[in-house]
N, C-alpha and C positions, 0 to 999 in steps of 0.2 A: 693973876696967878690962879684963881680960885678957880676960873672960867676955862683955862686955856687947863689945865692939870683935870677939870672935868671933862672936855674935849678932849685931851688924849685920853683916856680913860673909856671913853666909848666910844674911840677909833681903834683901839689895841684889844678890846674886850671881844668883839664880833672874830677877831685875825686868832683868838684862842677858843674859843666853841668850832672854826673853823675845822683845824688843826688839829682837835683833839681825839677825833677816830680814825688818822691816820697813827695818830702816834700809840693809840690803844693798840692797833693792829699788832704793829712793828713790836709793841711790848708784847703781846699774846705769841705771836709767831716766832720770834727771837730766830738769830743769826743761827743758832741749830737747827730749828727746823728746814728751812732754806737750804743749808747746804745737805743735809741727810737728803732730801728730796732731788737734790743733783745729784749726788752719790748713787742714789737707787737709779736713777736714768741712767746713768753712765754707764752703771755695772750691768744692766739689762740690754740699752742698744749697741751697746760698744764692741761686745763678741760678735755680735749678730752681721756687725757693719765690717767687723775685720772677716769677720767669715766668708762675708759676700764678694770682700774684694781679695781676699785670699785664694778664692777659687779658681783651680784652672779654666781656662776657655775651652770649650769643648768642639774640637774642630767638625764640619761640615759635613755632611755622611755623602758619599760619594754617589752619584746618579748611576743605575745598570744604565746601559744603552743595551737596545733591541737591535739586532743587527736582523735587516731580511732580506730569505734566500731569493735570490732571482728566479722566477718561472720560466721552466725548460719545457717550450712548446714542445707537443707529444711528435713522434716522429710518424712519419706516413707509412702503412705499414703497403712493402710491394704488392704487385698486383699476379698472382701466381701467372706463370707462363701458360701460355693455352686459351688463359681465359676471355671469355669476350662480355662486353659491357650490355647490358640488358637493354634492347628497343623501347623507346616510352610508347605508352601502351594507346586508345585513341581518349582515356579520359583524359592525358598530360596536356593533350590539344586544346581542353575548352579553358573556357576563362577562370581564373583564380576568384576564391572566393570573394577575397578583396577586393575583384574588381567589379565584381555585380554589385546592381543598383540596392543600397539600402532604405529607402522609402517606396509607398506605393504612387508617388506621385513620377519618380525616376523608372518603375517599372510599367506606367502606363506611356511613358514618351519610348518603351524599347520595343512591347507588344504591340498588336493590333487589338482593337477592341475587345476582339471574342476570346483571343486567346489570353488578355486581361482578364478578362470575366470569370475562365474557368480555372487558370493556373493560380491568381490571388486574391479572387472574391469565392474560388471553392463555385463557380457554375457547373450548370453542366451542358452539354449539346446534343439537340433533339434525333433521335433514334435514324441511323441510314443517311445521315443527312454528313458525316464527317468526311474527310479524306481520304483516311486509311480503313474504312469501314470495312471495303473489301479486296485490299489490297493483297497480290498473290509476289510482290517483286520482291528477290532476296537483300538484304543487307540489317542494315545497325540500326535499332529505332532509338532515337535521342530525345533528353528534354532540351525543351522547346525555348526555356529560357535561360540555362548556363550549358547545354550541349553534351551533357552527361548521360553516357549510353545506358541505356535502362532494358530495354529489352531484344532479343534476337528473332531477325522471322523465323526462324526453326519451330521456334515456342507458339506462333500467331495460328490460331485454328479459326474455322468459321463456328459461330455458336449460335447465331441466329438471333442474337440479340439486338442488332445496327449498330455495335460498337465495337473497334479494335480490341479482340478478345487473346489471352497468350496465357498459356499454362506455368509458367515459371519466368521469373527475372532475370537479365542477361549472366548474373555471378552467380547463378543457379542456387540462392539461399534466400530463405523468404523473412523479409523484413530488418533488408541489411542495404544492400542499393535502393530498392525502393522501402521505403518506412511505412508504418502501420501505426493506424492509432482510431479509436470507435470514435462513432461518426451517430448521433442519433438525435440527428434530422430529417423530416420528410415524414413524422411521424413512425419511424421505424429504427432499425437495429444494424447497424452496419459496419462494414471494417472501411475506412478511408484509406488510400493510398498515396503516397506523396514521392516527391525528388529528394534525396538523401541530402544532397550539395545544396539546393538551392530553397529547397520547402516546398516546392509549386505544385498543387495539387493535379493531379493524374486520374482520378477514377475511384475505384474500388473494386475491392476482393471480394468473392463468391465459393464457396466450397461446393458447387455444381458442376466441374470442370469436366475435363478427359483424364484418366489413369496416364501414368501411373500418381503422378499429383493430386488428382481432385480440384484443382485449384483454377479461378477463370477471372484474369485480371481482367475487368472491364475500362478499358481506356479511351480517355476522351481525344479524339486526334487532333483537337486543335492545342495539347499540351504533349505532343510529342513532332519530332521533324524525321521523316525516315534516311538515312544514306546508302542509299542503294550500296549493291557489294563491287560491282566494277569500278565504281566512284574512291572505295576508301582504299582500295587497291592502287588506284593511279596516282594519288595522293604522298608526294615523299616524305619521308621519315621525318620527325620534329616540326613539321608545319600543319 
């Protein structure tokens, strides 16, 4: 008895030390406090909760749609009676810029050497020695490498210098068909002259000319092609 009554005794003893600060709890905290602390929860999320699902649904807000106006191509406006449609003139004949060669490797397979050398390496060719040095036949002088008329023989004087010499440019304005830009090369001071279309250098300007200009384009003939005046005449319209 003595044995078995100390054996329960320190089997039951450990299950109360256990035990005892749950049940301090429960005494400290008591069935009031608990429910007060549900009461406060309820009373706080409970409106919150009915409010959120009390609230209407708020329907969708409608999308504008863009509505677009169809494009009413513009109307042709007639061609008044009488009139007649303008001749393309002999620049419309030469080649588009487009189609002339963009490197100097494609403009040396279109030239001849010399006239490589002076229209886009900027040479020049030795005095008396060109084609049109002293040429007296009328027509069109063009460039040599997109066929853009640059100057008229009306304008071409002799000046004794060996090189196709012309007091004004075929559009009678200086530095508009043929372009202008200083040139000071050769140890000296100079105005260069070029192809509006195509760049290809041409000569140079001179303020030694004949009146009423003053002005003495010195060009090199192997950067122009002349067309005689019979020739553009027999030539029909758009070719």
């Amino acid at each position: 008895m003595t044995s078995m009554t100390s054996m329960n005794h320190f089997t039951i003893f450990p299950l109360r030390i256990a035990r005892a600060p749950r049940a301090r709890w429960r005494a400290a905290a008591g069935p009031s406090a608990l429910c007060l602390a549900a009461l406060v929860l309820a009373g706080v999320n409970g409106p919150l909760l009915r409010a959120a699902d009390d609230a209407p649904a708020q329907p969708p807000r409608p999308q504008k749609s863009v509505e677009k106006t169809p494009k009413t191509p513009a109307a042709k406006q007639p061609t008044p009676q009488g009139a007649t449609t303008p001749m393309p003139s002999p620049a419309d004949n030469a080649p588009a810029a487009d189609d002339l060669p963009k490197t100097l490797a494609e403009w040396r397979q279109r030239l001849t050497p010399e006239q490589f050398e002076i229209t886009r390496m900027k040479g020049t060719e030795r005095a008396f020695t060109g084609k049109y040095w002293n040429t007296k036949t009328p027509g069109t002088y063009k460039c040599i490498c997109c066929g853009e008329p640059l100057f008229a023989s009306g304008e071409k004087f002799d000046s004794g210098c060996g090189w196709p010499s012309f007091s004004l440019p075929i559009d009678g304005v200086r530095g508009k068909t043929v372009t202008e830009q200083p040139d000071f090369t050769a140890f000296m001071q100079r105005t260069e002259v070029n192809c509006r279309k195509c760049g290809a250098h041409l000569g140079h300007v001179f303020n030694d000319g004949p009146p009423p200009t003053g002005l003495r384009y010195c060009i090199n003939s192997a950067s122009i092609q002349l067309e005689p005046k019979g020739e553009a005449e027999a030539k029909p319209a758009g070719k």
